[in-house]
C-alpha positions in Angstrom: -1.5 -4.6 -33.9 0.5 -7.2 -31.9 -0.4 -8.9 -28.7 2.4 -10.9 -26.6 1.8 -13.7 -24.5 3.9 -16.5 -22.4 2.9 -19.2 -23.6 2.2 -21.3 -26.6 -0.5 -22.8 -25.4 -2.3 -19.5 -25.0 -2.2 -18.8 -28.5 -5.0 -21.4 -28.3 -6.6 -20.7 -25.3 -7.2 -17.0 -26.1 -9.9 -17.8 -28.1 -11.7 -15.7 -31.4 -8.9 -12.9 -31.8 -9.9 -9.8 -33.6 -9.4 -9.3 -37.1 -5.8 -7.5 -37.6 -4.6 -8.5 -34.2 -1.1 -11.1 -34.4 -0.8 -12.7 -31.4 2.9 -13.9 -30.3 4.7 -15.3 -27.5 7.2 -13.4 -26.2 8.1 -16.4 -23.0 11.5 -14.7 -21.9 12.4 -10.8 -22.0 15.5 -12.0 -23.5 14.4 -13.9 -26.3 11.4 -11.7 -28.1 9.9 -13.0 -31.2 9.7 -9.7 -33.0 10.2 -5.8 -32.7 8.8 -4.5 -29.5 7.1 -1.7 -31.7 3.9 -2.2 -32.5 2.9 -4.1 -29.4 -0.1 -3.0 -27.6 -1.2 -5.8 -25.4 1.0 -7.7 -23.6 0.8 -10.7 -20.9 4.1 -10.9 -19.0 4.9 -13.9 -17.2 3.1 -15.4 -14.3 4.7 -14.1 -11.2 7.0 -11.9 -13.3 9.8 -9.7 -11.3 11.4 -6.4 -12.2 13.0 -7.5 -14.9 9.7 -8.3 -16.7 8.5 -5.0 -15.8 11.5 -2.8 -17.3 10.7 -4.2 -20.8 8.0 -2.2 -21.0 9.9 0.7 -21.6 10.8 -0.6 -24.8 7.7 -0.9 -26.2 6.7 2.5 -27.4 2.9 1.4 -28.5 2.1 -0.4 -25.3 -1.2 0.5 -24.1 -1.8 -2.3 -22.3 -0.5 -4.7 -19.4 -2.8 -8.1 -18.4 -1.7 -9.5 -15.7 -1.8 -13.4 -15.0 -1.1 -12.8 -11.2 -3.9 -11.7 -8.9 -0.8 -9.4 -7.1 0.2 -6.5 -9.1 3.1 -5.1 -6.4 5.9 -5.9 -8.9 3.8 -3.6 -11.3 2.5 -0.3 -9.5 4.5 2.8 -10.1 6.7 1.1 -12.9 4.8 2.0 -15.7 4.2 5.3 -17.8 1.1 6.5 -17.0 -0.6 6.2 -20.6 -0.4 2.3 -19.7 -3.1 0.5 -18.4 -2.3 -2.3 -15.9 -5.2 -5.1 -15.3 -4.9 -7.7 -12.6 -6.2 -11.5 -12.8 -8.5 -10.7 -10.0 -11.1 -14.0 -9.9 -8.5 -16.2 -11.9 -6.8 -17.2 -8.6 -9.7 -17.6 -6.5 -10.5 -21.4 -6.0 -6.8 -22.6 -6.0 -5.6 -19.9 -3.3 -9.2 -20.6 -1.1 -7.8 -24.4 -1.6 -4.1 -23.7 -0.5 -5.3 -22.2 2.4 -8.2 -25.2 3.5 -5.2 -27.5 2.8 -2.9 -25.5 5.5 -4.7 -24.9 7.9 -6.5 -28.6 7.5 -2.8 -29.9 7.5 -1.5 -28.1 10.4 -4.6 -28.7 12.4 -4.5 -32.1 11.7 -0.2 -32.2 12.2 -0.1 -33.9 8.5 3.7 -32.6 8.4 4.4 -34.5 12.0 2.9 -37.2 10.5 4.8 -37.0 7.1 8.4 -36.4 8.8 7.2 -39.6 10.7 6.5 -41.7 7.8 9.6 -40.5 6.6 11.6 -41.9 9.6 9.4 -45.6 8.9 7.7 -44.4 12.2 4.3 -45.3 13.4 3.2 -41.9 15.2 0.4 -42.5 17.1 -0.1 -44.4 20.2 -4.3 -43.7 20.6 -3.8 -41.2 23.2 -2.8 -38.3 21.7 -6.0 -36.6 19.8 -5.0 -34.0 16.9 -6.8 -30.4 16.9 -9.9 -29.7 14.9 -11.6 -27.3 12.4 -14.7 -27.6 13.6 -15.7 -25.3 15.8 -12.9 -22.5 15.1 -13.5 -18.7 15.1 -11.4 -18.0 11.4 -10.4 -14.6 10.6 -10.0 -13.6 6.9 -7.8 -10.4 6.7 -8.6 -9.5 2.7 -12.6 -9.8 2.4 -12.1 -9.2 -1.7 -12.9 -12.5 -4.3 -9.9 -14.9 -2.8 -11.6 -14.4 0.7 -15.4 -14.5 -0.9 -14.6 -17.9 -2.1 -12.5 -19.3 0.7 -15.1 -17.9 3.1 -17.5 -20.7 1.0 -15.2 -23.1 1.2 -14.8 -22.6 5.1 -19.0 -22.8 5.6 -19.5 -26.5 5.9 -17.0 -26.9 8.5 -18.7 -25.5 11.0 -16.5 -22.3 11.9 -17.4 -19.0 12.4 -15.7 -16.3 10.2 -14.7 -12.9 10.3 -13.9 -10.4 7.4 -11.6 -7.5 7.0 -11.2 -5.2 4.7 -8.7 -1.9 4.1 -12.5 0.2 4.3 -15.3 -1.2 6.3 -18.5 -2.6 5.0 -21.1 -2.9 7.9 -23.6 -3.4 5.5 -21.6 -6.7 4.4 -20.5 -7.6 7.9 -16.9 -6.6 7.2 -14.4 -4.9 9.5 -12.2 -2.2 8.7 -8.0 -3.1 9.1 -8.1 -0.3 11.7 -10.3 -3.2 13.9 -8.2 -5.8 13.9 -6.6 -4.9 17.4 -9.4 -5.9 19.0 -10.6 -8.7 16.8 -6.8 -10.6 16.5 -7.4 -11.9 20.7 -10.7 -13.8 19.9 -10.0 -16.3 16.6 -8.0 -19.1 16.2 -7.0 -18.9 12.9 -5.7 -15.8 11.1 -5.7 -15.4 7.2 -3.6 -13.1 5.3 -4.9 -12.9 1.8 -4.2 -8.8 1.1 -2.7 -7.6 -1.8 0.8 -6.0 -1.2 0.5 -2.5 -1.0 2.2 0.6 1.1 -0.4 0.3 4.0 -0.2 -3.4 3.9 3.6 -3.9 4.0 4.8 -5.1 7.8 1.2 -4.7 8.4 1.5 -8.2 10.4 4.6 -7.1 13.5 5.5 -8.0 16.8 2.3 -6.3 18.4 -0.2 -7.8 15.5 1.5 -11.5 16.5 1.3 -10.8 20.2 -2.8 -10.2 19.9 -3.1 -13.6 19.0 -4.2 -16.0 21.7 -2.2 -18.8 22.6 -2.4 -22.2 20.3 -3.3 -19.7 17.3 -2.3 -20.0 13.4 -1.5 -17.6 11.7 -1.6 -18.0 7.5 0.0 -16.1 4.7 -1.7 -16.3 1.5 -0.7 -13.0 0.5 2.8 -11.9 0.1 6.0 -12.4 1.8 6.4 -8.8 2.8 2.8 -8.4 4.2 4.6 -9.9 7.8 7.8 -9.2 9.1 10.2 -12.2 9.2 11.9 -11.2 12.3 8.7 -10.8 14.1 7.7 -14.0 12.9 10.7 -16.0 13.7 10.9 -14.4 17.9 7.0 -15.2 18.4 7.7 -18.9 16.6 10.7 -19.3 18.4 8.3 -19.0 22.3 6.1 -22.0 21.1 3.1 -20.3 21.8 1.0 -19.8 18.4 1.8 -21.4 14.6 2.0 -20.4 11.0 1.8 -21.1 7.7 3.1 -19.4 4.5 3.3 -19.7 0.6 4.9 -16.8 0.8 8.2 -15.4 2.2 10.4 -12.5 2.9 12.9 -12.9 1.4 11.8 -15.4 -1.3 13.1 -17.8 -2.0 13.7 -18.3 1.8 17.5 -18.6 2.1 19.6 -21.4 3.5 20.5 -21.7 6.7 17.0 -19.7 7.6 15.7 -20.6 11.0 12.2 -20.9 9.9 13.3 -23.9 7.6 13.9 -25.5 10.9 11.0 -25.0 13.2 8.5 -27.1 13.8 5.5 -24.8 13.9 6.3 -23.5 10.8 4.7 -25.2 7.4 6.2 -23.9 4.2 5.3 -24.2 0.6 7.5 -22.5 -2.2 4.8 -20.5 -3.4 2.7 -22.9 -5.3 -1.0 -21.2 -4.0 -1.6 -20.2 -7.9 0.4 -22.8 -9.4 -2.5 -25.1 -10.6 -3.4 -26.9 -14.2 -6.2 -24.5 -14.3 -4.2 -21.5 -14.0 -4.2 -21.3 -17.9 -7.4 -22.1 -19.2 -9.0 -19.8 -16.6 -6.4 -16.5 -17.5 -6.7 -16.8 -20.9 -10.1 -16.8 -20.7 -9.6 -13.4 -18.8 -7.1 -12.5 -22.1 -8.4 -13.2 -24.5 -12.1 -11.2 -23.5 -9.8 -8.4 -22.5 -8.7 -8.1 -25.6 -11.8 -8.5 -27.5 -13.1 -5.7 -25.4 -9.9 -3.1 -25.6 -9.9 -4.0 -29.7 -14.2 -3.4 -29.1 -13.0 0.2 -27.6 -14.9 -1.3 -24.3 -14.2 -0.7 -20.8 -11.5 -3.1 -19.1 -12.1 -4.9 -16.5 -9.5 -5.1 -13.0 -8.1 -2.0 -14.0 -5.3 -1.9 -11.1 -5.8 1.3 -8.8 -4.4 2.4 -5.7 -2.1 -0.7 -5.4 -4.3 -3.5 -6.5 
């Protein structure tokens, strides 16, 4: 039996493998280190596209698809059904709840006014012009699943309140259901998008969604680009009246000549939220006790259904 993996440095972080398991990296869909037969478990690039996913039809003993990404949109639908797709659900969870502390902490505190400054050799601040605040902030996390669990921790100390929705409501839990967020978008100050992309959450976040948020608001993508819609985005920008900011784009990369490249109420990073040293240590971890448990004949775990 062969496994593939992306990197080299897997081969060591995977751990005990099995007896009669090969493990080999396979880093580019054009240059494969062996026959595709006899491959059964496979890790595709992080943040793989279509491409990735269309070599799996050549792999006529693939039983098994492991994920590095938390997102499996590129996946869904593109793979026979006798495959099993698994997500890196808990992987991602402290460096996404960390890109999303550091934007809204940056934006409240106008870091990137400050940094343009800096970068003009001026000195921005004349002691009468007070920055904004977390403290004291009513935070709404739209995605109440592992990402928002551990951002909602990471939130606690700073003395905001936070709201949770979910696509189902949890009452029990204290979390909303999507179908709430109407009435819930007018009363917080800062709205996080951390949702996996899925039918019902694509262009969930349009004109109206933007238009419940009360003035001064920030609005933050964590998710996926197509989880808002740019034009929407770029008309409520363009009035001034709330912010945003987004790992994520649609389309990504964002193209030249953009006008959210220019506007000041925008802050952009090129999708770095996952991007961490400890991205690999902690998914091969997650690999390599995958594999000890398909090989076992045990259960999987984030087995990806209904879109995530």
């Amino acid at each position: 039996m062969k496994v593939w993996i992306p990197h080299e440095q897997g081969v060591r972080l995977i751990g005990e493998v099995p007896p009669g398991v090969t493990v080999e990296v396979a880093a580019r869909p054009d240059a494969l280190p062996s026959d595709p037969a006899g491959v059964r478990f496979w890790v595709p690039p992080f943040l793989a596209q279509n491409e990735s996913a269309s070599l799996a039809a050549k792999m006529p003993d693939l039983e098994i698809v492991q994920l590095l990404s938390a997102g499996a949109d590129v996946w869904v639908g593109k793979l026979p059904e006798r495959i099993v797709l698994c997500d890196a659900r808990g992987v991602h969870d402290s460096p996404t709840a960390e890109w999303v502390m550091t934007a809204v902490l940056a934006h409240l505190r106008e870091f990137p006014a400050f940094a343009r400054a800096q970068a003009r050799g001026e000195w921005a601040y004349d002691g009468h012009a007070p920055t904004d605040e977390l403290a004291g902030k009513r935070v709404l996390i739209v995605g109440a699943g592992s990402i928002g669990a551990a951002l909602a921790a990471r939130l606690a100390p700073f003395e905001v309140s936070v709201t949770n929705v979910a696509r189902t409501a949890r009452p029990d839990q204290g979390v909303h259901a999507v179908e709430e967020l109407p009435g819930l978008l007018p009363h917080h100050d800062v709205v996080v998008l951390i949702v996996p992309l899925t039918d019902q959450t694509r262009g969930l976040v349009d004109a109206r969604f933007l238009a419940a948020m009360p003035d001064g608001a920030l609005l933050v993508n964590g998710a996926r680009g197509p989880v808002v819609d740019t034009d929407a985005l770029v008309a409520e920008l363009a009035t001034g009246r709330i912010a945003a900011a987004a790992d994520v784009t649609e389309p990504e990369p964002l193209p030249a000549g953009h006008p959210l490249w220019s506007m000041p109420n925008f802050l952009l990073t090129p999708h770095v939220g996952g991007s961490v040293r400890g991205l690999l240590p902690r998914g091969y971890k997650l690999v390599g006790e995958q594999l000890r448990r398909y090989v076992a004949g045990e259960p999987l775990v984030n087995q990806v259904a209904d879109g995530y």
